[in-house]
C-alpha positions as CSV (number, residue, x, y, z in Angstrom):
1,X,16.3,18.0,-4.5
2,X,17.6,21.0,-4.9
3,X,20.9,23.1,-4.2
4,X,20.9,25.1,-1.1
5,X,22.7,28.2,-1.2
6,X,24.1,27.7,2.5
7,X,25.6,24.5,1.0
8,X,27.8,26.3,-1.6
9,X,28.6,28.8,1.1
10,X,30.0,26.0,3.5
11,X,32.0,24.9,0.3
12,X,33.5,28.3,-0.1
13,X,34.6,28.5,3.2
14,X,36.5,25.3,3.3
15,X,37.9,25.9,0.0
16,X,39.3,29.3,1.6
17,X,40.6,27.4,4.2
18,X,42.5,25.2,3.0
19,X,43.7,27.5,-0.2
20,X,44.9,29.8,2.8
21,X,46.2,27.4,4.7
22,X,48.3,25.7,1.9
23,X,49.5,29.4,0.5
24,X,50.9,29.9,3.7
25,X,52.9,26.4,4.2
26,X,54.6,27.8,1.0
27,X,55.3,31.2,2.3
28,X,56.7,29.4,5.4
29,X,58.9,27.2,3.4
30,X,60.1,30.2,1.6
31,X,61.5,31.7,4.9
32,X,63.5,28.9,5.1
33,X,65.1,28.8,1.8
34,X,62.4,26.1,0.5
35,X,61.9,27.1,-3.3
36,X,58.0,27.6,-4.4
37,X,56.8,25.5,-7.8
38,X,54.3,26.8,-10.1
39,X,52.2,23.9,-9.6
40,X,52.2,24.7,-5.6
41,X,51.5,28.3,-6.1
42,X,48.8,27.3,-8.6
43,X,46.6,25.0,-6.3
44,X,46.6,27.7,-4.1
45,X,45.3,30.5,-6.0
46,X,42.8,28.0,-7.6
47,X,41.7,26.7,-4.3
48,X,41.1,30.6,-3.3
49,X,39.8,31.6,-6.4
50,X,37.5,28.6,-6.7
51,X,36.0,29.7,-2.9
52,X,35.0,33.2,-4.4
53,X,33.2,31.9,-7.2
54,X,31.3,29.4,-4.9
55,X,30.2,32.8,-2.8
56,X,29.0,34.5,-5.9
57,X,27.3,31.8,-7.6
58,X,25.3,30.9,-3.5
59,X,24.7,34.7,-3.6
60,X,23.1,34.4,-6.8
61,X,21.0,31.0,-6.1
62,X,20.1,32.9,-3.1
63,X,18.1,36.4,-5.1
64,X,17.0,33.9,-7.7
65,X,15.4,31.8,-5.2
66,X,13.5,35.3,-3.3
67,X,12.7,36.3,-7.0
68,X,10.9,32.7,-7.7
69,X,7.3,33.0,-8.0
70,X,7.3,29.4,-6.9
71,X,8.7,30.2,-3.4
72,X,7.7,29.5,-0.1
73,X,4.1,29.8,0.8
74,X,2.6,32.5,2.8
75,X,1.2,31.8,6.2
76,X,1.2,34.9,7.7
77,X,-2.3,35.7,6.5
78,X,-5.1,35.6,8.6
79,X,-7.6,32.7,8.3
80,X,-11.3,33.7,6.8
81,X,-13.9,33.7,9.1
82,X,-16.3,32.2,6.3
83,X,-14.3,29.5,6.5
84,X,-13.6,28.0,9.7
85,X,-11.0,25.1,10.6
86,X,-12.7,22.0,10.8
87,X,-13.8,21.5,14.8
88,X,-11.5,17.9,15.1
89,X,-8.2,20.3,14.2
90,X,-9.3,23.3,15.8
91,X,-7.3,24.4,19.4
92,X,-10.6,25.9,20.5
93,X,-13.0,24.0,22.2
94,X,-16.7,24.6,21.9
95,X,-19.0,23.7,24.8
């Protein structure tokens, strides 16, 4: 299985939120007098700094994954008229 890049961009996101939301409980406490730890400032700025490096590392798995040679296959082609679809799959009826 592997690692989708829209996964590690949902991770970023909720890491952002809740670094953002935690950074400003603190700031709110400091309006009212509440004194701000190290270890409370440093969650949050780890929790925000941890969601940018999950963006640049799904933004990365994303151009390495269009780069693959091994990527998705092509269907866009038309089929070869030397080679027809067998009649039991075929759409088209034949009288």
């Amino acid at each position: 299985m592997r690692l989708k890049p829209g996964v590690l961009q949902w991770a970023a996101v909720a890491c952002f939120c809740v670094g953002l939301i935690y950074a400003l409980g603190l700031e709110g406490g400091a309006q009212i007098g509440q004194p701000i730890t190290d270890g409370e400032f440093i969650t949050a700025m780890v929790l925000i700094l941890t969601s940018i490096a999950l963006g640049r590392l799904s933004f990365a798995l994303e151009d390495r994954q269009q780069r693959s040679r091994y990527g998705k296959i092509n269907r866009t082609h038309a089929r070869n008229t030397e080679y027809p679809a067998l009649p039991e799959h075929s759409s088209r009826r034949d009288a």
